[in-house]
N, C-alpha and C positions, 0 to 999 in steps of 0.2 A: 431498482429494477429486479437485483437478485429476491427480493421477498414476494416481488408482485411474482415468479415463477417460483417460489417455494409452497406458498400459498395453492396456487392452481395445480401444483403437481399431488398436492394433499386436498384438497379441494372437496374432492369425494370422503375421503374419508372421516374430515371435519363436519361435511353435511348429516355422512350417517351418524356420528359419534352427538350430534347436535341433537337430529333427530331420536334418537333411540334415548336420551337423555331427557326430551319434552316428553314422549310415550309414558317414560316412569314417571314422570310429576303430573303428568296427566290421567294418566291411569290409578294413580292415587288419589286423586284428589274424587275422580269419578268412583271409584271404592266407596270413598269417604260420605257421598253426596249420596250413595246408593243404600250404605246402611242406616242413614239418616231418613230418608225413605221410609225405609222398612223397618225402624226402630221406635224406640220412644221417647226418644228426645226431640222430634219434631212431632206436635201430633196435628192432629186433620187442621186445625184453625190456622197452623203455620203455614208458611209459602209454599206455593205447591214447587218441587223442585224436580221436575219430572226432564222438564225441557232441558235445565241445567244437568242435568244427569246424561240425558240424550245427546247432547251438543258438546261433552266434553267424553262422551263413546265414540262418536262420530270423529271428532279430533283425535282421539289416542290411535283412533283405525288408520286414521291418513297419517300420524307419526311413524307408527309400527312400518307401513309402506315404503315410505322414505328412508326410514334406516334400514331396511331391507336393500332397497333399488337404487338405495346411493351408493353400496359396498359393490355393485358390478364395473363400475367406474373407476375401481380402487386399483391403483396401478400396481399398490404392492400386494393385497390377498388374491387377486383376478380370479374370483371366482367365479363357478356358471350358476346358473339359475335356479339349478339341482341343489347345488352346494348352499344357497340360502333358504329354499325352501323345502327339503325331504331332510329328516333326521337323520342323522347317523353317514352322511352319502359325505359332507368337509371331510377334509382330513386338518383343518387347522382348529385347532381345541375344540375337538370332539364333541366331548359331553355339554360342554358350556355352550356351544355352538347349536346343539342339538335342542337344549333344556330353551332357550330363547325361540328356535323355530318353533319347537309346541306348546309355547306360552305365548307365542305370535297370532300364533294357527288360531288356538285355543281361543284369544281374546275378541280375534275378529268374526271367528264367527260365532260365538256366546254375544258380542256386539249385536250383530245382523240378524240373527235370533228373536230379536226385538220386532221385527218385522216379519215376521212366521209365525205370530203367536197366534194368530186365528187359525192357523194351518197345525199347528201342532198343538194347541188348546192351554190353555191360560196357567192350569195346574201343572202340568209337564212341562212346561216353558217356567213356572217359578220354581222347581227344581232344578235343569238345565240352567237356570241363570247364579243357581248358588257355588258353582264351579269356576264362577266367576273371579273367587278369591283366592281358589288355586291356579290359576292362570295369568295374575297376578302377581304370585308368589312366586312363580316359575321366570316370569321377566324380572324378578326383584334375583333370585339367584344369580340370574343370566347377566346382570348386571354386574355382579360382584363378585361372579366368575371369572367374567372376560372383558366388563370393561377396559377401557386402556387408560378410565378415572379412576378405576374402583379402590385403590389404593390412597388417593389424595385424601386433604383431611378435609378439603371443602366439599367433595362428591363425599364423603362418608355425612358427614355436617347434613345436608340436602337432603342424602336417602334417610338418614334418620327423622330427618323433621319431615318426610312425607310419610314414614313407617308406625312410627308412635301413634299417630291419628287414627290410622285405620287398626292399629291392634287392639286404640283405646274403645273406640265405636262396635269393635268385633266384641272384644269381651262386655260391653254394656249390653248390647242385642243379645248376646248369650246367658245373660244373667235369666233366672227365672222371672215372671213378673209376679208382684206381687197384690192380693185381691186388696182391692178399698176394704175400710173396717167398716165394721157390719153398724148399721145404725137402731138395729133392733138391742133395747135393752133388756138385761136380765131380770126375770121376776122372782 
């Protein structure tokens, strides 16, 4: 009985710590799926990965949420509304606190973005959507900031094996591309 009310008294802040923990494997993994996309290692004849792209933005959005709205619950931070969502307004780790709501903010609506692109026009929407991987990068800090895993050798094990993918796919798409060789020969 003492664990079934140990449990519930932590309840909230295992759901956020849950949540906020699927956001970053999800948001990685959507990184991942998005420079794949827009890169060359998948090209037109490959699967089109658009939906998987969309339904795992759509998922990191509703994770972000929950690890937000599960910490008002939290008997021990009790924080307001304020306090999870304006920067700088917590008083409990600050910065880390801070750098995660504008990588929250950031993510969801560079997400939802997606859905205004006939409103704000295709070329300004795929600039606006390259901000994508510093808001990312900002829930990856915020993580290992302030997780309450971030120290563990299995949450380090996880973030790295969700980090390496997307640094490896970033510097591939950054590489310059190079032209096919010329099929004209010399006379």
């Amino acid at each position: 009985m003492a664990a079934a009310v140990d449990i519930h008294a932590h309840l909230f802040w295992i759901t956020s710590r849950a949540a906020g923990t699927a956001a970053l494997l999800l948001s990685s993994v959507a990184v991942c799926v998005g420079l794949l996309i827009g890169g060359r290692l998948v090209k037109r004849r490959g699967p089109d990965l658009r939906v998987l792209h969309e339904a795992l933005s759509i998922a990191t959005i509703a994770a972000i949420v929950v690890h937000a709205a599960a910490l008002l619950g939290d008997g021990y931070l009790r924080p307001t509304i304020l306090d999870l969502t304006v920067p700088f307004v917590s008083t409990y780790k600050t910065t880390w606190m801070s750098i995660g709501i504008i990588g929250g903010w950031s993510m969801v609506l560079l997400g939802l973005s997606y859905y205004a692109r006939s409103s704000i026009g295709q070329e300004r929407w795929r600039i606006l959507h390259r901000f994508t991987g510093l808001a990312w990068l900002l829930g990856l800090v915020h993580s290992l900031g302030e997780g309450t895993d971030a120290g563990q050798v299995w949450f380090l094990g996880c973030t790295g094996g969700v980090v390496v993918p997307v640094v490896v796919l970033a510097l591939v798409r950054s590489m310059p591309r190079s032209s096919p060789p010329s099929t004209r020969t010399a006379r």
